[in-house]
MARKOLLO-65335 format. One line per field, with one value per atom (N, C-alpha, C): residue number from 1; residue in one letter; chain; atom name; x, y, z. Coordinates in pm, 1 decimal, m for minus. Layout:
BEGIN
nr: NUM / ...
rest: a / ...
kette: A / ...
atom: CA / ...
east: X / ...
north: Y / ...
up: Z / ...
This chain:
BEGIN
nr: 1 / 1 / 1 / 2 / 2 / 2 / 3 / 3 / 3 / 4 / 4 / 4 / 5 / 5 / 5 / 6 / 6 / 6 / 7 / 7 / 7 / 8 / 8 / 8 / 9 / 9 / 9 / 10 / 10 / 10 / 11 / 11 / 11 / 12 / 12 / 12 / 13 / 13 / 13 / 14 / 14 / 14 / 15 / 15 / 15 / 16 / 16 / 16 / 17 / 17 / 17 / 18 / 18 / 18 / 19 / 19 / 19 / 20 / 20 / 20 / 21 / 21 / 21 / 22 / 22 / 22 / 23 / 23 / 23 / 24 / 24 / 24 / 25 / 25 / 25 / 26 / 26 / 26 / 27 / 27 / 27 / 28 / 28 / 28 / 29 / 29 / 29 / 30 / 30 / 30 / 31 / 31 / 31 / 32 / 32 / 32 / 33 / 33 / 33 / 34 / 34 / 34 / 35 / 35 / 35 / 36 / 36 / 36 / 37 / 37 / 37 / 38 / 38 / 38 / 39 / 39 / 39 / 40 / 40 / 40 / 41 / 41 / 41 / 42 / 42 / 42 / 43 / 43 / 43 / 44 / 44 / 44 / 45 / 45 / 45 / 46 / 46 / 46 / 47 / 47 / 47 / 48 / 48 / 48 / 49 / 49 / 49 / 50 / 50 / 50 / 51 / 51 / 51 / 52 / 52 / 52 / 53 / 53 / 53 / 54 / 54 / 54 / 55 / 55 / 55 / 56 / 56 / 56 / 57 / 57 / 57 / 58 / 58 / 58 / 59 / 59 / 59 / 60 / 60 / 60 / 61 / 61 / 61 / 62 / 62 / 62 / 63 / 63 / 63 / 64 / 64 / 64 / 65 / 65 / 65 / 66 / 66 / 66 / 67 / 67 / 67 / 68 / 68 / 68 / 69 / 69 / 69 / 70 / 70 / 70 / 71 / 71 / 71 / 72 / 72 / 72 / 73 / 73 / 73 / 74 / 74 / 74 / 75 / 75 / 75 / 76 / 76 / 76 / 77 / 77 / 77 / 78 / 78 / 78 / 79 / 79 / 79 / 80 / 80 / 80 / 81 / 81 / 81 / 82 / 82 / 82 / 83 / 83 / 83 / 84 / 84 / 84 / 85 / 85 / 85 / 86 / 86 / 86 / 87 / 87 / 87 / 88 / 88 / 88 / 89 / 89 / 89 / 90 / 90 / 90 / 91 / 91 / 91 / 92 / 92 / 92 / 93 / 93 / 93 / 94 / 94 / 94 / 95 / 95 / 95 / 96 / 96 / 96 / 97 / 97 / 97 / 98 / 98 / 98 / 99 / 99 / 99 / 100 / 100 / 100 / 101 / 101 / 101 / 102 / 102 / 102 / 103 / 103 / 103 / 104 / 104 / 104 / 105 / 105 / 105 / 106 / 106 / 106 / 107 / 107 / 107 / 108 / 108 / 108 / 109 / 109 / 109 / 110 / 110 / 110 / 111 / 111 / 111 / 112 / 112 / 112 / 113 / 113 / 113 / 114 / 114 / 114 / 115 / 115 / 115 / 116 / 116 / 116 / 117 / 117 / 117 / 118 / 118 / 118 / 119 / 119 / 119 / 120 / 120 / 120 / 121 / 121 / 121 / 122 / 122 / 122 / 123 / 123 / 123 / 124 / 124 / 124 / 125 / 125 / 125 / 126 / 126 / 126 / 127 / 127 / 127 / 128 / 128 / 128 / 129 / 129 / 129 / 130 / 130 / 130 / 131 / 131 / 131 / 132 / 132 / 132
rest: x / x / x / x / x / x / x / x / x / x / x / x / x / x / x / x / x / x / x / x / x / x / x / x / x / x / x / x / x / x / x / x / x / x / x / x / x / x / x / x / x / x / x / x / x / x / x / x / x / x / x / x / x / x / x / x / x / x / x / x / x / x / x / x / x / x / x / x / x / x / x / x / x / x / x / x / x / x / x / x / x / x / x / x / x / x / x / x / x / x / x / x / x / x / x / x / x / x / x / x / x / x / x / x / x / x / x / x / x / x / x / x / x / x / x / x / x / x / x / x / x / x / x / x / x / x / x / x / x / x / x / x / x / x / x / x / x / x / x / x / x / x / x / x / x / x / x / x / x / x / x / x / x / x / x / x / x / x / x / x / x / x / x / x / x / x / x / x / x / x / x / x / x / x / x / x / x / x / x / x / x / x / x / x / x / x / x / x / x / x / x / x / x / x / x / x / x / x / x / x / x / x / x / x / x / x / x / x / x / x / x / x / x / x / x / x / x / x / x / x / x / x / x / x / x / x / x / x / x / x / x / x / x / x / x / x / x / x / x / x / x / x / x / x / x / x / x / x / x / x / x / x / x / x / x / x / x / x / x / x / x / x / x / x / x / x / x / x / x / x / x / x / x / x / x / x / x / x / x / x / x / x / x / x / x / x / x / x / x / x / x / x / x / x / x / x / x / x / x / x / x / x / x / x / x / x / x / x / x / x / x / x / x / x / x / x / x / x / x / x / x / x / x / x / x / x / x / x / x / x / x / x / x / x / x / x / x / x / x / x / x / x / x / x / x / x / x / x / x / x / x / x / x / x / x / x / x / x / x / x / x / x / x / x / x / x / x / x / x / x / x / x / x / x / x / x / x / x / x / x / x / x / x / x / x / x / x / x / x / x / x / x / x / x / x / x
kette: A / A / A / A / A / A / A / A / A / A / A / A / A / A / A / A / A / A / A / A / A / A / A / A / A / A / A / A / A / A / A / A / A / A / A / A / A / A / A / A / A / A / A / A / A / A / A / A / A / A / A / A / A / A / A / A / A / A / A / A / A / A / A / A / A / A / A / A / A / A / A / A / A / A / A / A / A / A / A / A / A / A / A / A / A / A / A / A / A / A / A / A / A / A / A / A / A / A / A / A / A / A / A / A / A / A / A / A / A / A / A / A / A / A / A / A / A / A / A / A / A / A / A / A / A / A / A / A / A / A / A / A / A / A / A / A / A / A / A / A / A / A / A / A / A / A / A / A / A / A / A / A / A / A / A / A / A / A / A / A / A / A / A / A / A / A / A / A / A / A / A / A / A / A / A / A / A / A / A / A / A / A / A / A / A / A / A / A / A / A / A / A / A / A / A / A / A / A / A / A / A / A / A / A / A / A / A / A / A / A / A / A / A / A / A / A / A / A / A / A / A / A / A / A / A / A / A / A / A / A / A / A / A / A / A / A / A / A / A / A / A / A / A / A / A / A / A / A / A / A / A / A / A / A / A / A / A / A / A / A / A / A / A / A / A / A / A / A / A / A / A / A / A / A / A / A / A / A / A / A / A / A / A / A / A / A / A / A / A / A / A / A / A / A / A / A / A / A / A / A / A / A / A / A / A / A / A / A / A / A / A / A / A / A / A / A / A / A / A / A / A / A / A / A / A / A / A / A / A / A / A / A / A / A / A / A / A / A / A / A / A / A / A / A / A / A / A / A / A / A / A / A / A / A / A / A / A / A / A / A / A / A / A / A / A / A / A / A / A / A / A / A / A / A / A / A / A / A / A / A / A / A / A / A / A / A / A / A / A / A / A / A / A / A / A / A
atom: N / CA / C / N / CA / C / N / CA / C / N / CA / C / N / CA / C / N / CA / C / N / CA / C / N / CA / C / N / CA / C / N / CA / C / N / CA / C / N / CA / C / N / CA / C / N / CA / C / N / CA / C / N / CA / C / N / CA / C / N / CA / C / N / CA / C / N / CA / C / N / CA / C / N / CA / C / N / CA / C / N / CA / C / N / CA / C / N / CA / C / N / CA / C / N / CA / C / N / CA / C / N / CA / C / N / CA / C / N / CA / C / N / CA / C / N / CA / C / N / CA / C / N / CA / C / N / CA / C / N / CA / C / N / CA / C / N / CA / C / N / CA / C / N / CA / C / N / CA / C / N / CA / C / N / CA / C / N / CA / C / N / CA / C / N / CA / C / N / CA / C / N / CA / C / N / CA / C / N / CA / C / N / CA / C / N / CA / C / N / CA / C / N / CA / C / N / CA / C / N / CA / C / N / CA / C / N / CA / C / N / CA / C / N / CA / C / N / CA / C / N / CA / C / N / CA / C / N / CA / C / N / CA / C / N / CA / C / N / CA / C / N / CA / C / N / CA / C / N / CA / C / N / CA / C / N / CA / C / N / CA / C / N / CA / C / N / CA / C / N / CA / C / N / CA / C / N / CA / C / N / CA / C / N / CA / C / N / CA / C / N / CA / C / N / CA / C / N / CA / C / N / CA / C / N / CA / C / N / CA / C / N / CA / C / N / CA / C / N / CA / C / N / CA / C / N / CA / C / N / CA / C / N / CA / C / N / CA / C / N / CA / C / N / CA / C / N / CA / C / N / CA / C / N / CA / C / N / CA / C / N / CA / C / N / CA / C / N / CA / C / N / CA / C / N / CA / C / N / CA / C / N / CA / C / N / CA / C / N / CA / C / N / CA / C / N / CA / C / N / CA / C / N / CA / C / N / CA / C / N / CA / C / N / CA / C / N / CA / C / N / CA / C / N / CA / C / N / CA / C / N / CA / C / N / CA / C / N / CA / C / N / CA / C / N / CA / C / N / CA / C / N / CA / C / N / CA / C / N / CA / C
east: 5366.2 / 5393.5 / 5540.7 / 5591.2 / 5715.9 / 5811.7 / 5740.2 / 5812.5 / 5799.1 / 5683.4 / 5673.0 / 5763.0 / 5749.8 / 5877.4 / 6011.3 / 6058.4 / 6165.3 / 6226.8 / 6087.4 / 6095.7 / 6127.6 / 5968.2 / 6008.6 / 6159.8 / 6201.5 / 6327.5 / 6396.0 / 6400.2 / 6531.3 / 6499.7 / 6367.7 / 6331.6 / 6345.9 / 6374.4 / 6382.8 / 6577.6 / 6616.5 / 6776.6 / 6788.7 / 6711.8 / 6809.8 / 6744.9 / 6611.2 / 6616.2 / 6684.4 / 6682.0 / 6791.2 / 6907.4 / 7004.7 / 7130.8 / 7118.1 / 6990.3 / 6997.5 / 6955.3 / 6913.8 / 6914.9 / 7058.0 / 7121.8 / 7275.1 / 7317.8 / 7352.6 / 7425.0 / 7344.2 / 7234.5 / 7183.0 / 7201.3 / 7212.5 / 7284.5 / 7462.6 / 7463.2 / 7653.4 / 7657.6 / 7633.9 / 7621.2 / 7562.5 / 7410.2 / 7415.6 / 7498.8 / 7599.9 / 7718.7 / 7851.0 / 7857.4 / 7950.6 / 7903.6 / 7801.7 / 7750.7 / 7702.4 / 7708.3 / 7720.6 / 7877.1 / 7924.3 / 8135.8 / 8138.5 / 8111.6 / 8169.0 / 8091.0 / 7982.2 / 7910.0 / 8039.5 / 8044.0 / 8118.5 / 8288.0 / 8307.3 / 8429.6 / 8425.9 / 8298.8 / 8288.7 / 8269.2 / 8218.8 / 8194.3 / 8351.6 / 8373.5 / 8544.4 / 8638.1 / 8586.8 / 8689.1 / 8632.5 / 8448.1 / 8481.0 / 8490.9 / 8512.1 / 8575.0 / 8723.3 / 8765.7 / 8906.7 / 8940.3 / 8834.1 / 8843.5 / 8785.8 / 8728.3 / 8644.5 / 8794.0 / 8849.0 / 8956.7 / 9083.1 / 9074.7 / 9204.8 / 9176.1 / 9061.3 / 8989.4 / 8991.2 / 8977.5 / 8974.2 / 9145.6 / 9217.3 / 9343.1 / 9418.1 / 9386.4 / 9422.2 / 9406.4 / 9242.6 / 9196.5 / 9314.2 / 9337.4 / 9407.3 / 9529.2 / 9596.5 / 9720.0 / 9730.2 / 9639.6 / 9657.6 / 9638.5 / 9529.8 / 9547.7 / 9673.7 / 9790.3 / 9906.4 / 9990.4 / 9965.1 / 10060.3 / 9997.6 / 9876.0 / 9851.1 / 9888.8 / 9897.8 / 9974.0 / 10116.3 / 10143.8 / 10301.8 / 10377.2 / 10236.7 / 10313.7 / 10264.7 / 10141.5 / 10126.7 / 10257.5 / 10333.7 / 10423.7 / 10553.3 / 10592.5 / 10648.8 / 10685.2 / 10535.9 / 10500.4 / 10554.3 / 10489.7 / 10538.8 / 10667.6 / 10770.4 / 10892.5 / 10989.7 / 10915.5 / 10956.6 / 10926.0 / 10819.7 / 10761.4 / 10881.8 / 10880.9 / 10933.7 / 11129.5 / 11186.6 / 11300.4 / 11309.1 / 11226.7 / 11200.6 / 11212.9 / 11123.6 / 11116.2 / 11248.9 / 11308.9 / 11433.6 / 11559.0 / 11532.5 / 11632.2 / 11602.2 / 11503.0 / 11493.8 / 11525.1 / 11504.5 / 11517.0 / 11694.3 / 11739.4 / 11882.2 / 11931.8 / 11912.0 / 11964.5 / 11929.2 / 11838.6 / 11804.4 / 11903.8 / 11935.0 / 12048.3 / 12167.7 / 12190.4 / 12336.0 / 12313.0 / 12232.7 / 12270.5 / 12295.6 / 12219.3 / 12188.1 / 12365.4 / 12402.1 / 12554.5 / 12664.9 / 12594.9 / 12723.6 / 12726.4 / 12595.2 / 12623.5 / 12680.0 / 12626.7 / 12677.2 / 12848.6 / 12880.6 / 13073.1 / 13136.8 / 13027.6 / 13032.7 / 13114.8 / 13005.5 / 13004.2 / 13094.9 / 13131.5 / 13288.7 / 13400.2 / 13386.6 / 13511.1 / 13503.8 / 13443.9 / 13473.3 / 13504.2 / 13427.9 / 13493.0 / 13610.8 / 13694.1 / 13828.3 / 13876.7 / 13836.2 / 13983.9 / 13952.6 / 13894.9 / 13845.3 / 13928.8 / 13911.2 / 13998.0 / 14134.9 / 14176.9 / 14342.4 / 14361.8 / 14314.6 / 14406.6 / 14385.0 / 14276.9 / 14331.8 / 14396.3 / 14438.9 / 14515.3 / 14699.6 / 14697.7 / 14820.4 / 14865.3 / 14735.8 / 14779.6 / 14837.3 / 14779.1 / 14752.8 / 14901.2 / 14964.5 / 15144.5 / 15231.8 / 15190.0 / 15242.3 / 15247.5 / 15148.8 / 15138.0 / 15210.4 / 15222.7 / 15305.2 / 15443.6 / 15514.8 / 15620.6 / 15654.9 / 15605.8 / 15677.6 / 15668.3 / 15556.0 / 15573.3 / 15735.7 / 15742.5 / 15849.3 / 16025.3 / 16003.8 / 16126.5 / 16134.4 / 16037.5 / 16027.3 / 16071.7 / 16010.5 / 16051.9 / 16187.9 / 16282.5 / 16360.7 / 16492.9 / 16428.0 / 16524.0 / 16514.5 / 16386.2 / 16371.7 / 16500.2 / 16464.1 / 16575.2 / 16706.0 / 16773.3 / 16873.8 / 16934.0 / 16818.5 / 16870.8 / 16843.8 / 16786.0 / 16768.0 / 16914.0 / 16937.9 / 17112.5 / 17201.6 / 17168.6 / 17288.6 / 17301.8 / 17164.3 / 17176.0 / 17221.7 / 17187.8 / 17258.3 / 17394.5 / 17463.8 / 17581.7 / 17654.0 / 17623.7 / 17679.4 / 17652.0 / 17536.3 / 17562.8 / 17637.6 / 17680.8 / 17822.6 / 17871.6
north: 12536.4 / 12405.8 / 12373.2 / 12433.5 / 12389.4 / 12442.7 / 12552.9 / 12620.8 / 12481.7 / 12398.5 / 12317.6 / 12227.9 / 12160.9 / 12081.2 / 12106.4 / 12212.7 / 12252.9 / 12170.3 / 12312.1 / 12304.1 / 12168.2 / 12017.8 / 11940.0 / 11853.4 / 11894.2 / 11751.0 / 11867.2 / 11965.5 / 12016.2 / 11980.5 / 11973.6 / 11890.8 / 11715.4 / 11683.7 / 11550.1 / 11524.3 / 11569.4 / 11628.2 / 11610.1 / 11695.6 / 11688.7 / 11603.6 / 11527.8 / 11386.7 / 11285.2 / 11310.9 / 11215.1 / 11193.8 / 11343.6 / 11351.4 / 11296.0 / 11362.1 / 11291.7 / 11175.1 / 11066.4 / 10945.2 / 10867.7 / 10916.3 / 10899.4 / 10924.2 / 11049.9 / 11095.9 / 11027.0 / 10961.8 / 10886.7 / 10758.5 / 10717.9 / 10568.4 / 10541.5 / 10663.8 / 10660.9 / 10639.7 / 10771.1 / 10798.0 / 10647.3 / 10579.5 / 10447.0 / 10329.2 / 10330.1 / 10258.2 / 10250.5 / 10419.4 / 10483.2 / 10401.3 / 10433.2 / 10355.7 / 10239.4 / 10173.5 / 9994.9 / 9987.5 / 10080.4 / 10010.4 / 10118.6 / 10165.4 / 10264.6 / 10142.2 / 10103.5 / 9979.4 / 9862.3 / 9819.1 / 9696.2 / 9704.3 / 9825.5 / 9871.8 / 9922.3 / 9959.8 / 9951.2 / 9819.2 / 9675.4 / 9612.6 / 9535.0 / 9555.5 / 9475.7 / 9541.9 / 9638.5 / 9738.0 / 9693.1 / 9655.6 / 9631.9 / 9472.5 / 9379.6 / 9271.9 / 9260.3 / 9370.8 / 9338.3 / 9428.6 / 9522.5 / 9528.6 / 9429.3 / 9389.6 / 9240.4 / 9140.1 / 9095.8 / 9007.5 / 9124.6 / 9178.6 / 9241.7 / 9265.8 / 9278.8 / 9283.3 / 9133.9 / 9039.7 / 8912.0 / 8870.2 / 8920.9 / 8865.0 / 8956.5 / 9067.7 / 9134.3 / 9089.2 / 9044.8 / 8970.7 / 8871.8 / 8761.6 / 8684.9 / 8692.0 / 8795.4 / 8803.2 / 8920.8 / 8988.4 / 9016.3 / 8882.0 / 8768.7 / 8688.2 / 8613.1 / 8617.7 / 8524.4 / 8638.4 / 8740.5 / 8839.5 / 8807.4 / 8799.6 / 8805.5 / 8629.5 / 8583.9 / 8418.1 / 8451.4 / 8488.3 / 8576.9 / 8610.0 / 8729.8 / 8805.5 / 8739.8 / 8634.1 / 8515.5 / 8452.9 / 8420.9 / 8286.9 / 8345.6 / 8510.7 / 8563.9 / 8567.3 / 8617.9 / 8680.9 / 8523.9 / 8418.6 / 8249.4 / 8250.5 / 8264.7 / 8289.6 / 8395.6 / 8473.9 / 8565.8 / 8532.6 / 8474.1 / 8380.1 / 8289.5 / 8204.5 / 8089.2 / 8104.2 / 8202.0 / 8273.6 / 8344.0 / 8378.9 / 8414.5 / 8302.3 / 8215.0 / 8091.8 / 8059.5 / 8016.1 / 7961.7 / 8043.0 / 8174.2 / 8248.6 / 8289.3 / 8246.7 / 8227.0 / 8095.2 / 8005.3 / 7857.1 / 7858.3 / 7897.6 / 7879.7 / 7987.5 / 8057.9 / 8170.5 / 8104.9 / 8022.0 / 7972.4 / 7839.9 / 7794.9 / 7650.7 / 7704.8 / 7841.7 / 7859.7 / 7935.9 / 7977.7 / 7963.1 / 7853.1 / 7798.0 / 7668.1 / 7625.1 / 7562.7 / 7539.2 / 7642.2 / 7767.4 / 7858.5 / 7817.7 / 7825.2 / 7772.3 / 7612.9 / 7546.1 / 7392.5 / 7408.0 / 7510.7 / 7533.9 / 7583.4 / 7718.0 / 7708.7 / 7612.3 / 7531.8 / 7421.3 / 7345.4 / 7273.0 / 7208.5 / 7282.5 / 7383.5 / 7470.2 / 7478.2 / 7491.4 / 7471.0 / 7389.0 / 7236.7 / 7129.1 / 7044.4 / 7149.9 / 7121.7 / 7152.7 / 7316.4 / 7363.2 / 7272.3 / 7260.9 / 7163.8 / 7029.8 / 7023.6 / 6861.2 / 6880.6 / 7022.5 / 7028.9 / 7069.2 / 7146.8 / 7190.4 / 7019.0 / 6916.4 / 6772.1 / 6718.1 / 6718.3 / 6682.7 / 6696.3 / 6876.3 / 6889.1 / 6856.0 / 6855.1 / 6801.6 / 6629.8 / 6589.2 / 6442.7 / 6441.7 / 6507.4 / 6543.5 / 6515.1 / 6650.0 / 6714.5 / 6578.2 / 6531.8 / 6397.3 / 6261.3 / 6276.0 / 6142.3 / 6194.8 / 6302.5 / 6371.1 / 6349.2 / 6406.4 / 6407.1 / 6208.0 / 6142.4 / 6010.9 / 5932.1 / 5971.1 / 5952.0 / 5954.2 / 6124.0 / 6157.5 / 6065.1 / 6037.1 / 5940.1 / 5847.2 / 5754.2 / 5650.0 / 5648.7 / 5700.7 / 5717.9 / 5695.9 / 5842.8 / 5862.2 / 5760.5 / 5650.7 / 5576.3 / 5437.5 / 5461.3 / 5317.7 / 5339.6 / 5465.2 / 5513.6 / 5489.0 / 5581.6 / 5482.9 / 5308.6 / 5273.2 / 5128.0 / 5075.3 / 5084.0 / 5110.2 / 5101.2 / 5238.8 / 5266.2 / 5143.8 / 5149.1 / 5021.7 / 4893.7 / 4864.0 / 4745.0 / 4749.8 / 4864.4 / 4827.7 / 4848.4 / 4914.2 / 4894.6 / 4795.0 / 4697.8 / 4572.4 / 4516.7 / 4509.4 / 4415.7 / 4442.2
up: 4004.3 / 4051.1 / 4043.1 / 3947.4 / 3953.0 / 4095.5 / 4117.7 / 4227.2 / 4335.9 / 4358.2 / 4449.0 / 4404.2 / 4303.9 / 4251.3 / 4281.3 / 4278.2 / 4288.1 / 4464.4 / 4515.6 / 4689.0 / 4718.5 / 4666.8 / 4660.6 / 4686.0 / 4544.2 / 4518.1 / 4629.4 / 4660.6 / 4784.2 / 4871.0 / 4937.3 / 5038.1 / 5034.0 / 4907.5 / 4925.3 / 4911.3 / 4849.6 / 4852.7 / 4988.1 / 5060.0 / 5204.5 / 5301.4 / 5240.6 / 5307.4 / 5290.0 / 5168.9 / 5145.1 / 5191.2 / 5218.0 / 5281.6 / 5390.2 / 5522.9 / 5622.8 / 5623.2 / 5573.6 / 5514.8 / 5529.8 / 5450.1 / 5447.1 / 5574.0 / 5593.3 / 5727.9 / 5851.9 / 5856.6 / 5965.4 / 5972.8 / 5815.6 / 5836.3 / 5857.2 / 5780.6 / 5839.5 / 6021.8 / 6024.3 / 6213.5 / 6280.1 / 6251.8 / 6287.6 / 6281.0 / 6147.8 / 6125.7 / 6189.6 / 6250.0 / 6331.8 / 6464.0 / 6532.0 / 6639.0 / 6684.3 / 6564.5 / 6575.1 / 6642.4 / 6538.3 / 6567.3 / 6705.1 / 6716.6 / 6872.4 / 6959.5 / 6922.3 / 7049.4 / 7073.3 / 6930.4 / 6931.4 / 7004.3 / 6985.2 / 7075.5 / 7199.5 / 7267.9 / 7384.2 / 7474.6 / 7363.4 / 7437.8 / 7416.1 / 7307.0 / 7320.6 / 7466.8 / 7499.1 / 7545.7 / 7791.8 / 7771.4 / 7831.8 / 7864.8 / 7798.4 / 7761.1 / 7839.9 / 7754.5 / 7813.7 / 7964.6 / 7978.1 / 8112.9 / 8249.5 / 8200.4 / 8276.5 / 8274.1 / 8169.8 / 8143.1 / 8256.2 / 8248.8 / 8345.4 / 8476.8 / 8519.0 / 8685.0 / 8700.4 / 8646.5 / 8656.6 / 8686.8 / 8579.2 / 8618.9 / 8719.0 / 8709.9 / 8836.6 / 8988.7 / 8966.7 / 9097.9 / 9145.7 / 9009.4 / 9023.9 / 9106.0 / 9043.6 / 9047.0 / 9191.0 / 9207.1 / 9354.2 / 9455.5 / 9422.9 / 9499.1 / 9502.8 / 9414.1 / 9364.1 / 9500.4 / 9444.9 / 9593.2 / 9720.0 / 9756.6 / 9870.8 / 9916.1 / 9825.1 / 9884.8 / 9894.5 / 9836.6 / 9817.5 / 9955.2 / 9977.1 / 10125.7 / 10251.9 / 10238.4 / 10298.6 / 10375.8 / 10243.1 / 10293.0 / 10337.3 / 10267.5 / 10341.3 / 10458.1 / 10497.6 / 10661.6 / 10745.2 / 10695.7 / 10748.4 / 10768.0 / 10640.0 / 10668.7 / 10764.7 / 10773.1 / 10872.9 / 11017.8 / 11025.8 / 11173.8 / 11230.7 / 11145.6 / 11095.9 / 11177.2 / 11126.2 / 11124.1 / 11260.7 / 11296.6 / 11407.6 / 11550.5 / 11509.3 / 11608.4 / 11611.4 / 11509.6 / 11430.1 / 11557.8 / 11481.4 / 11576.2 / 11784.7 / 11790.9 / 11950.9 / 12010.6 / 11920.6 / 11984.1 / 11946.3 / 11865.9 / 11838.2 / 11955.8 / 11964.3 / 12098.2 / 12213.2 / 12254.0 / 12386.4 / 12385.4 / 12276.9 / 12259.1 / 12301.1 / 12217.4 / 12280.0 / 12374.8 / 12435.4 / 12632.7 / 12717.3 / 12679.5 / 12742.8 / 12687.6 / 12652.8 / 12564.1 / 12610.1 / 12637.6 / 12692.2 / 12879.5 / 12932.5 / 13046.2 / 13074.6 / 13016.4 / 13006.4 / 12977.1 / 12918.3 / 12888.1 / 13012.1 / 13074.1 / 13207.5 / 13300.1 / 13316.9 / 13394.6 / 13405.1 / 13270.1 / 13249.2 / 13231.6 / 13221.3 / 13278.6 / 13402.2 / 13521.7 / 13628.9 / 13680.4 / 13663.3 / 13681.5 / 13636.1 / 13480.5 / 13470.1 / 13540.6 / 13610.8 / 13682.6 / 13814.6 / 13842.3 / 14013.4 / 13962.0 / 13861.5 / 13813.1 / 13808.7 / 13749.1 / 13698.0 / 13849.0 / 13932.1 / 14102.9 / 14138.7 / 14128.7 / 14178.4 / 14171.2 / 14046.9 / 13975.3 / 13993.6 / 14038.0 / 14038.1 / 14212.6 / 14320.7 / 14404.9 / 14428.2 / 14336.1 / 14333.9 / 14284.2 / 14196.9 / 14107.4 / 14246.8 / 14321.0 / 14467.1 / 14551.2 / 14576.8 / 14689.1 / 14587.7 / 14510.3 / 14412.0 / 14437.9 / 14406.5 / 14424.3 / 14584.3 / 14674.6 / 14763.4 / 14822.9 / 14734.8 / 14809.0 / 14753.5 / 14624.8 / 14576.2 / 14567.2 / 14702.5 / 14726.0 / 14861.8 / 14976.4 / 15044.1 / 15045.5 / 14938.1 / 14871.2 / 14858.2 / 14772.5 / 14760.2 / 14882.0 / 14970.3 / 15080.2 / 15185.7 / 15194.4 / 15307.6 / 15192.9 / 15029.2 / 15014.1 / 15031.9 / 15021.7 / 15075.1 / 15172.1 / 15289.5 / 15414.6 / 15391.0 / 15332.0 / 15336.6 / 15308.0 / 15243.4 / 15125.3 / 15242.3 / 15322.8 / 15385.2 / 15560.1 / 15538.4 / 15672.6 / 15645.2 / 15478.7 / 15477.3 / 15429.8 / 15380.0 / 15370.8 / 15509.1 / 15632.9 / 15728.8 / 15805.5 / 15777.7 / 15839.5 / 15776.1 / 15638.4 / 15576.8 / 15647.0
């Protein structure tokens, strides 16, 4: 019997160990749980702010893309002003020079009315001092 005794407590020896080593390993796997769920916690918390924050870019390249529209319009309507403004400069440049050749005829016809003038008081001059 003792031989069974023996067998026994070794058989209970190494229930016992695995006893132990099964509640360790269950202790191990409470905390490996509790860190998987922290772990996906904070992956839930980062797909969330990720979401976020891709939506913060996609308003981002949103208002961009607006500004670039925007700049666009900006720069066609300002290019169609200064045509419009370059021909309108056109325009009054032609009608200066049409004004300055009037102008210098209008000089020309004052000038020669002037030397007229002049030469008719001359003779005027000269007729009346030969009627003295």
């Amino acid at each position: 019997m003792s031989k069974f005794d023996g067998e026994l407590s070794q058989r209970e020896r190494e229930l016992l160990k695995i006893r132990r080593d099964s509640d360790t390993k269950a202790a191990e796997l409470v905390k490996m749980e509790r860190m998987l769920q922290q772990t996906k916690s904070l992956l839930d918390k980062k797909s969330q702010s990720g979401t976020e924050s891709l939506g913060y870019q996609e308003n981002m390249v949103e208002d961009l893309e607006e500004k670039v529209r925007s700049s666009r319009r900006y720069r066609r309507n300002s290019l169609h002003h200064t045509q419009m403004l370059e021909s309108q400069m056109k325009t009054v440049k032609g009608e200066l020079v049409g004004t300055l050749d009037h102008l210098q005829e209008l000089r020309n016809v004052l000038r020669r009315s002037q030397q007229k003038a002049e030469e008719r008081t001359a003779a005027m001059e000269k007729l009346a001092a030969g009627l003295r």
